[in-house]
ZAZA-685822 format. One line per field, with one value per atom (N, C-alpha, C): residue number from 1; residue in three letters; atom name; x, y, z. Coordinates in nm, 3 decimals. Layout:
// ZAZA-685822
resi <- c(NUM_...)
resn <- c(ALA_...)
name <- c(CA_...)
east <- c(X_...)
north <- c(Y_...)
up <- c(Z_...)
END
This chain:
// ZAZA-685822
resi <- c(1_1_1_2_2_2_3_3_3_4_4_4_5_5_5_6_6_6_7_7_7_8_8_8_9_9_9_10_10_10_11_11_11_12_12_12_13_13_13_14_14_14_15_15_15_16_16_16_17_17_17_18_18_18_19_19_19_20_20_20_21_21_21_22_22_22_23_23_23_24_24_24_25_25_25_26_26_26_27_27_27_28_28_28_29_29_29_30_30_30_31_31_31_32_32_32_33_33_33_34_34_34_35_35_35_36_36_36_37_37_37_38_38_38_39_39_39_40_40_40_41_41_41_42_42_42_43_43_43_44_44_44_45_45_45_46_46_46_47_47_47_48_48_48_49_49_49_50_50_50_51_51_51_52_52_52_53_53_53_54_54_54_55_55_55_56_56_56_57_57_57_58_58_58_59_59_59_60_60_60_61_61_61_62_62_62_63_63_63_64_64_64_65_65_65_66_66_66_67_67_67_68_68_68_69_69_69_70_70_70_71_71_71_72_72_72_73_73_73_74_74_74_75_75_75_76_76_76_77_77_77_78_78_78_79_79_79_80_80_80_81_81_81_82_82_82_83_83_83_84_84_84_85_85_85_86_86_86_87_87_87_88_88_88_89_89_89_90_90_90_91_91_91_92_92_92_93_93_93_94_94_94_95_95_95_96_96_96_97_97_97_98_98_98_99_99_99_100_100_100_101_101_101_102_102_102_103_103_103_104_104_104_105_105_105_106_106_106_107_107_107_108_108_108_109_109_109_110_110_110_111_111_111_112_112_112_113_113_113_114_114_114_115_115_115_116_116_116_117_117_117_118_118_118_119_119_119_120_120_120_121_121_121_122_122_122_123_123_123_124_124_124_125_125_125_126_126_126_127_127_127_128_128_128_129_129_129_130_130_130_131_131_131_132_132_132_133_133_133_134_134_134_135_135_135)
resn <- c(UNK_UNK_UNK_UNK_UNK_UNK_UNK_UNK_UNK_UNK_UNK_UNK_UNK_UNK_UNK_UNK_UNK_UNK_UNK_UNK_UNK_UNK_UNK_UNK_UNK_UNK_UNK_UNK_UNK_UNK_UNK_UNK_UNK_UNK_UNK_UNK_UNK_UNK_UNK_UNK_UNK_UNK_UNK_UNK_UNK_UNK_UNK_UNK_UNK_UNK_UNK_UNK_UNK_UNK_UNK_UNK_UNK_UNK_UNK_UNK_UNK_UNK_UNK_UNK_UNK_UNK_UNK_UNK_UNK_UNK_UNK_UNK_UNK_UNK_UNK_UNK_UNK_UNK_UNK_UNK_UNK_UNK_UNK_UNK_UNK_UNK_UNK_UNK_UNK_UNK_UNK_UNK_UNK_UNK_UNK_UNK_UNK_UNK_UNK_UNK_UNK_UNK_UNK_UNK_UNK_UNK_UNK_UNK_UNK_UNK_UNK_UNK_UNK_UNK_UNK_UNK_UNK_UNK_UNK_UNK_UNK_UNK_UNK_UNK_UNK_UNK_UNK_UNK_UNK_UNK_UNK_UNK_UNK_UNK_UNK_UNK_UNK_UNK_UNK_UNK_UNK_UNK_UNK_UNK_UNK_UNK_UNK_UNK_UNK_UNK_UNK_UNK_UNK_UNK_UNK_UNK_UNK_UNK_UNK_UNK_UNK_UNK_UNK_UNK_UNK_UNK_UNK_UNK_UNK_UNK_UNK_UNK_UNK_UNK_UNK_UNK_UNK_UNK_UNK_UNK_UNK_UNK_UNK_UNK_UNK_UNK_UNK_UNK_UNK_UNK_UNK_UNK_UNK_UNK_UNK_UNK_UNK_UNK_UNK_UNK_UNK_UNK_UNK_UNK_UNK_UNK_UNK_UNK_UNK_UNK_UNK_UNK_UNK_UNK_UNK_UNK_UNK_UNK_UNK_UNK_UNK_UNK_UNK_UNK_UNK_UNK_UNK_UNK_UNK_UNK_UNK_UNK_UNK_UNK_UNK_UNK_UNK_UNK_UNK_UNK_UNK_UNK_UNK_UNK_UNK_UNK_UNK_UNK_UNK_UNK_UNK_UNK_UNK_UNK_UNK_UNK_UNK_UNK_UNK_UNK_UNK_UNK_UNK_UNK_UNK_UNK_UNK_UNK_UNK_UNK_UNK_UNK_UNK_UNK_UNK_UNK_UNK_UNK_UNK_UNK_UNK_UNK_UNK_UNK_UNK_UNK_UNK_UNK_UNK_UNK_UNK_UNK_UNK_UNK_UNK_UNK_UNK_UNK_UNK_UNK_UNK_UNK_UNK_UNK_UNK_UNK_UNK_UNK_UNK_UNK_UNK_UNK_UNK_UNK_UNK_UNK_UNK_UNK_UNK_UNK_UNK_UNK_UNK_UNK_UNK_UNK_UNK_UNK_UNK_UNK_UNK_UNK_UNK_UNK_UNK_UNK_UNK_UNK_UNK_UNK_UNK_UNK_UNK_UNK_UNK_UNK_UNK_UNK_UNK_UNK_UNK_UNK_UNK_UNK_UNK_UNK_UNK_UNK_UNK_UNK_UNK_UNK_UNK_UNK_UNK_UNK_UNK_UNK_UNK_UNK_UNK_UNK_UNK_UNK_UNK_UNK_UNK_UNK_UNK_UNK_UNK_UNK_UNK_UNK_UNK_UNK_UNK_UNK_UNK_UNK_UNK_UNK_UNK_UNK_UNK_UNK_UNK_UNK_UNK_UNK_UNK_UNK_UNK_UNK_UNK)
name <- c(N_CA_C_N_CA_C_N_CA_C_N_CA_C_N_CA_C_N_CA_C_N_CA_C_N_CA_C_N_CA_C_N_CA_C_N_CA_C_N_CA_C_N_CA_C_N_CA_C_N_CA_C_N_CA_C_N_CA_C_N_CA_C_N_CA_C_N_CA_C_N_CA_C_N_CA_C_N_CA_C_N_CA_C_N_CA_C_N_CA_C_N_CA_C_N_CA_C_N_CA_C_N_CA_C_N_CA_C_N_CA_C_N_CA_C_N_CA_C_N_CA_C_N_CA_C_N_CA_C_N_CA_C_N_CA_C_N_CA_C_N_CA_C_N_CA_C_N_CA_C_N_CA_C_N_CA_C_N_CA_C_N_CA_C_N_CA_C_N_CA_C_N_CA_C_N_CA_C_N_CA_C_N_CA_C_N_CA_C_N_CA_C_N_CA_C_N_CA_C_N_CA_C_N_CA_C_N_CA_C_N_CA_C_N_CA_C_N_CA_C_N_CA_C_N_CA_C_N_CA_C_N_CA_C_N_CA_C_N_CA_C_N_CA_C_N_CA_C_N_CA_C_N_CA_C_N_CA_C_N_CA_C_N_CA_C_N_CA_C_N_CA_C_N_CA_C_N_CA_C_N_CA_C_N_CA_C_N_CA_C_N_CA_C_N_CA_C_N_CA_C_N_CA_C_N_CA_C_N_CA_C_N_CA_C_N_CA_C_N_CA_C_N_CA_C_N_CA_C_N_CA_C_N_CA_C_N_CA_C_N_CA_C_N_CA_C_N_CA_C_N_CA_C_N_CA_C_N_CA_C_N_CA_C_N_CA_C_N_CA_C_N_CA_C_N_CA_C_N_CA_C_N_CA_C_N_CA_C_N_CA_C_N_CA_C_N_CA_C_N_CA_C_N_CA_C_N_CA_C_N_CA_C_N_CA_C_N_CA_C_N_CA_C_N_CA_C_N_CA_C_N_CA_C_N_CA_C_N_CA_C_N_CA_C_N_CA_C_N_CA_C_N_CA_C_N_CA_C_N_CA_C_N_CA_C_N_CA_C_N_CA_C)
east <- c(1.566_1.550_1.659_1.650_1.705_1.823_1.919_2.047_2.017_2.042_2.061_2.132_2.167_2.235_2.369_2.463_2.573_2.707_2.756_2.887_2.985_3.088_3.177_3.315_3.430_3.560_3.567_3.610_3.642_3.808_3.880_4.047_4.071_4.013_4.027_4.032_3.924_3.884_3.950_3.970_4.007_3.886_3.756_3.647_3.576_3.444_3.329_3.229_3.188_3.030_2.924_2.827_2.685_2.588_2.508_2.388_2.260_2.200_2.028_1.958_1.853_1.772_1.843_1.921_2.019_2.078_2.088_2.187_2.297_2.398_2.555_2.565_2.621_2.657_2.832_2.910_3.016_3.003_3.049_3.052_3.189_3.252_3.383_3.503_3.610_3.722_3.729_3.647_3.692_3.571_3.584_3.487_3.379_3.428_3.278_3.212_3.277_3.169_3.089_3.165_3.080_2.966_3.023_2.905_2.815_2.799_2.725_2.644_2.677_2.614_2.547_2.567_2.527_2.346_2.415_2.261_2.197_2.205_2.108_2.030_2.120_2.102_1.966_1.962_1.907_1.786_1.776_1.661_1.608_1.654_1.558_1.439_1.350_1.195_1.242_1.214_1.171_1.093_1.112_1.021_0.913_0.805_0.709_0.704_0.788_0.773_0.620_0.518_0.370_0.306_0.203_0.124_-0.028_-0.066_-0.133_-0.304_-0.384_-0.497_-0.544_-0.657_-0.760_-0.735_-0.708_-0.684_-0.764_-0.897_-1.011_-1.018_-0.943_-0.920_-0.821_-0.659_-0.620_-0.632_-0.741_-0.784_-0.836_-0.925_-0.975_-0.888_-0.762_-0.672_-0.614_-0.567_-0.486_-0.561_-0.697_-0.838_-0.825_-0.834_-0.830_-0.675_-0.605_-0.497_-0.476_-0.516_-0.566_-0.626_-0.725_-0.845_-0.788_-0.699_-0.608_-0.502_-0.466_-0.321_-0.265_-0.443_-0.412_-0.552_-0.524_-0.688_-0.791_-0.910_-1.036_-1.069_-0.995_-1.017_-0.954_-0.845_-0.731_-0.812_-0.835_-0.935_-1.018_-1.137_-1.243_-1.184_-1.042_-1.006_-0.966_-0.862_-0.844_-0.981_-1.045_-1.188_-1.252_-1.307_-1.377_-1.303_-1.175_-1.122_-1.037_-1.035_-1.033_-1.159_-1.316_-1.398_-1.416_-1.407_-1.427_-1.373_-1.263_-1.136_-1.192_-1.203_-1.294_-1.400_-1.496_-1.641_-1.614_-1.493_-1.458_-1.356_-1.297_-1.241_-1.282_-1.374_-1.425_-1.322_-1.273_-1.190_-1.058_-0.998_-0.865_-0.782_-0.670_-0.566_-0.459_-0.415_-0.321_-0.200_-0.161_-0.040_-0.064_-0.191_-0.235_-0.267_-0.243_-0.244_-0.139_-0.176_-0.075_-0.114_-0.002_-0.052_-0.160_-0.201_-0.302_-0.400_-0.444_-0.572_-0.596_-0.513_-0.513_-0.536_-0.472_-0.477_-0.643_-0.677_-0.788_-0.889_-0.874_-1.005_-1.056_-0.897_-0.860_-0.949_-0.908_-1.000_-1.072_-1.177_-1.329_-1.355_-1.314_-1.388_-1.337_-1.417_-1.425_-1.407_-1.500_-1.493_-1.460_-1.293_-1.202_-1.105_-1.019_-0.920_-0.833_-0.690_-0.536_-0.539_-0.522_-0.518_-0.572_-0.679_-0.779_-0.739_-0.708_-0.700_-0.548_-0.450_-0.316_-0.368_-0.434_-0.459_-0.530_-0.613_-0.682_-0.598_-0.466_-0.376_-0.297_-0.242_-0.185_-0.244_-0.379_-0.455_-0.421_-0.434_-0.384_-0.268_-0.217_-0.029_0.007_-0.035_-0.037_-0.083_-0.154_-0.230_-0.159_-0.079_0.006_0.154_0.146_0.311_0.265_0.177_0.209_0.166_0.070_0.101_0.222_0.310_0.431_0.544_0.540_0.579_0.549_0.445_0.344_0.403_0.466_0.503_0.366)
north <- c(1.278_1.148_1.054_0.942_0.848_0.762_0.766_0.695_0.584_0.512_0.305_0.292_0.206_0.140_0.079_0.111_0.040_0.016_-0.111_-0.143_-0.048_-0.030_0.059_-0.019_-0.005_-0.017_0.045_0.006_0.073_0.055_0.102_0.098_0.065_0.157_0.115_0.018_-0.083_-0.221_-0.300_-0.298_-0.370_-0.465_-0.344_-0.468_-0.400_-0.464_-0.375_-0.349_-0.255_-0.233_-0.159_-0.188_-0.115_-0.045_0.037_0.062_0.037_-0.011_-0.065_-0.051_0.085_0.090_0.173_0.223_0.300_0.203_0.051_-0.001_-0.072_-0.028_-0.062_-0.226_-0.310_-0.431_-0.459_-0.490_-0.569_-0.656_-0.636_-0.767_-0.853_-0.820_-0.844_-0.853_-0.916_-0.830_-0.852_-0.954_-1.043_-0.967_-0.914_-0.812_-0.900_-1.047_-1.102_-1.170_-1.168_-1.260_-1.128_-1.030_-0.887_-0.857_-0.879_-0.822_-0.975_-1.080_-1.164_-1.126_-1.104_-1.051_-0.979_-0.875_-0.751_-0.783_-0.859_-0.863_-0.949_-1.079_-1.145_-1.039_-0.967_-0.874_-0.779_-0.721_-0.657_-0.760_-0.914_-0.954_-1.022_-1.019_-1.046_-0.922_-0.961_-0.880_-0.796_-0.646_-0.598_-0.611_-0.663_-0.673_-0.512_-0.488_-0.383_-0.372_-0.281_-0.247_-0.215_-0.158_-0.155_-0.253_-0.332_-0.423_-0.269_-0.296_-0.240_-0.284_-0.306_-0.334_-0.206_-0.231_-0.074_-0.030_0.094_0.185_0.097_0.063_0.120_-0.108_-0.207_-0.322_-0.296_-0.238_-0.208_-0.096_-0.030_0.041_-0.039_-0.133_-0.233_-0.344_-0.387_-0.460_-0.385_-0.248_-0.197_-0.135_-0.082_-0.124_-0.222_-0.342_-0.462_-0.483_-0.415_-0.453_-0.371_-0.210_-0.158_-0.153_-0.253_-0.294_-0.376_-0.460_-0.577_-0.557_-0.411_-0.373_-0.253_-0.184_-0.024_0.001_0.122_0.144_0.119_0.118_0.124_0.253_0.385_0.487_0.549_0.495_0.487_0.437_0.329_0.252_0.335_0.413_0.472_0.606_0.645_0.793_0.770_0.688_0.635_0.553_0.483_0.487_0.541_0.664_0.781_0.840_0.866_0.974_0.860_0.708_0.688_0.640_0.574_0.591_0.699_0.826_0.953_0.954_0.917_0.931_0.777_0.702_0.557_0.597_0.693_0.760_0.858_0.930_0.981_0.978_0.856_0.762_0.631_0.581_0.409_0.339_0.359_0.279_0.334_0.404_0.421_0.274_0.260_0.178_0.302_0.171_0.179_0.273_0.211_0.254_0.360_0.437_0.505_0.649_0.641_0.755_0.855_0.987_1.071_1.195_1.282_1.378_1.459_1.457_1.565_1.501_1.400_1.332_1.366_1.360_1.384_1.516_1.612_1.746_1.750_1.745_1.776_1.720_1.580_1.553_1.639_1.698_1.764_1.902_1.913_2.062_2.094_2.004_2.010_2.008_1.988_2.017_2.156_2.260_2.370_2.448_2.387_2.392_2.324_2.267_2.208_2.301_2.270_2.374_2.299_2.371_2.339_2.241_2.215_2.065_1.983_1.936_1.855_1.848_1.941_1.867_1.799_1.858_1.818_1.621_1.613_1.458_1.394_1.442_1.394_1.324_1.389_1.359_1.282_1.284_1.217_1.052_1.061_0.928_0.866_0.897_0.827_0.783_0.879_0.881_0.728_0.688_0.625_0.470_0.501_0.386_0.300_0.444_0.404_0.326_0.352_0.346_0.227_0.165_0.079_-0.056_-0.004_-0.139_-0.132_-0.058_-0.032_-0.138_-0.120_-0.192_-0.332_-0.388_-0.506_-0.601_-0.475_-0.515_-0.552)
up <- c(-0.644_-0.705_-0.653_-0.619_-0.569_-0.680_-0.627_-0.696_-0.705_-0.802_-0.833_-0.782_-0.701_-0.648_-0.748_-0.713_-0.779_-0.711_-0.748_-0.623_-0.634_-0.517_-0.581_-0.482_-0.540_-0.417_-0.289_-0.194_-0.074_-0.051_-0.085_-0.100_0.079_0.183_0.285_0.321_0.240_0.311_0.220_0.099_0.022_-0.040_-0.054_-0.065_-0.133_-0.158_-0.282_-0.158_-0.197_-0.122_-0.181_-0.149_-0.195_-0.069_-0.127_-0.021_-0.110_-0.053_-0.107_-0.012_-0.015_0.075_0.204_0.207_0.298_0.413_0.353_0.435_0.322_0.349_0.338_0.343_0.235_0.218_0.178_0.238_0.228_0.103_0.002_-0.108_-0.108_-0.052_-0.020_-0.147_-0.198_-0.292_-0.312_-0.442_-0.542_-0.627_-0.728_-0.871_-0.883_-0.939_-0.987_-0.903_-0.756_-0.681_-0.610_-0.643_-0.569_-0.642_-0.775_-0.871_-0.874_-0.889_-0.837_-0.742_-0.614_-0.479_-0.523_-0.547_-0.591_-0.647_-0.805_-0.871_-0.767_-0.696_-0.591_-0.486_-0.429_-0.360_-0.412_-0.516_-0.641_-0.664_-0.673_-0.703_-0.592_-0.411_-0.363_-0.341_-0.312_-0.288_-0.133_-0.130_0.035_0.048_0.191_0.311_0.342_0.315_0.353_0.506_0.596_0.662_0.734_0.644_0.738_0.612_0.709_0.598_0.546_0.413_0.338_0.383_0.543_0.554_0.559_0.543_0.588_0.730_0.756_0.878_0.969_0.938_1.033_1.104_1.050_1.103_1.209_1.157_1.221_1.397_1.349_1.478_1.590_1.510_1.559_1.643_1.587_1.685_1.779_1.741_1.873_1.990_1.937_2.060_2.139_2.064_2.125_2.245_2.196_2.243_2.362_2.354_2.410_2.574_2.556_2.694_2.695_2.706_2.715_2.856_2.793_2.836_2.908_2.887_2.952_3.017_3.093_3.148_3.079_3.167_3.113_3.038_3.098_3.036_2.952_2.964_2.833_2.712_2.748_2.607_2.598_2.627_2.603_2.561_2.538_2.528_2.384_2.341_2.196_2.125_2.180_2.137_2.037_2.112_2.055_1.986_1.953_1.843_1.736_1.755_1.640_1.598_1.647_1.573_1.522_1.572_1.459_1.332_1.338_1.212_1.129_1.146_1.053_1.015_1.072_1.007_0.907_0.926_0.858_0.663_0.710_0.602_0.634_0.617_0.639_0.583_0.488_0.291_0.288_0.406_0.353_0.417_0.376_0.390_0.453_0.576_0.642_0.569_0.450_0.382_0.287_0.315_0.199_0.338_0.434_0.515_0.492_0.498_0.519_0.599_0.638_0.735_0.678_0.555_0.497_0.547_0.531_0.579_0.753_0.852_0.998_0.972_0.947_0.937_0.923_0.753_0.701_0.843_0.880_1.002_1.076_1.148_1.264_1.255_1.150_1.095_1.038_1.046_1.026_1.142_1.313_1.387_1.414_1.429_1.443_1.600_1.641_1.781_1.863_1.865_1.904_1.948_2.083_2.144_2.064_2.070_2.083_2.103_2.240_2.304_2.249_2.231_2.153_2.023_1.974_1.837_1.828_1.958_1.936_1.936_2.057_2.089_1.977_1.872_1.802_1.712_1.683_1.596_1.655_1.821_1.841_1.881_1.842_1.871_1.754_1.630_1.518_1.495_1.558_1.515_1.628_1.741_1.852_1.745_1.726_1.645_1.525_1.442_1.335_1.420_1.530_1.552_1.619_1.700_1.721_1.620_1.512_1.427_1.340_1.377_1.271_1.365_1.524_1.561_1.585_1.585_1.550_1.430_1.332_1.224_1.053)
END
């Protein structure tokens, strides 16, 4: 379970600091303008690292982005194994993926080698990472 966040001294620095979110803030050495900071700090909103659309839009842009930017057969190789995985979950959301769902796909095909199913997974995983970088 995850600690609250709360300021504490740094005698080294002569200053207050916090971590929120596993990054470290300087409040600097005066108590109530730290603890000021602190609660602002505490009531702005995070930023969501992946936006919450359905998987299967997103497949759809990095396709696009895809035949844009990489072979013709590159595109036709991610293609086919993420339309499989959208026939397979039409309605999931992006932010609602987890490895059980790739797994479970992966292994309903039966008569799939090693290899193949390694890529099947790594077609999704390809997909997630670059709308993660997309932002």
């Amino acid at each position: 379970m995850a600690r609250t966040p709360q300021p504490w001294y740094r005698q080294d620095r002569a200053a207050w600091s916090v971590t929120i979110a596993g990054v470290r803030h300087n409040l600097g050495g005066d108590k109530k303008q730290a603890f000021e900071q602190f609660y602002e700090l505490m009531r702005s909103p995070t930023k969501a690292s992946v936006s919450s659309k359905a998987f299967a839009a997103i497949a759809d842009a990095f396709l696009d982005w895809v035949q844009k930017h990489r072979a013709p057969d590159t595109f036709e190789w991610y293609r086919y194994r993420l339309e499989r995985f959208c026939q397979r979950y039409p309605d999931l959301l992006l932010s609602q993926i987890k490895p059980f769902h790739v797994q479970q796909w992966v292994d309903s095909y039966a008569d799939l080698t090693k290899t193949s199913k390694r890529n099947y997974v790594r077609s999704v995983k390809r997909c997630v990472k670059w709308a993660k970088q997309q932002g």
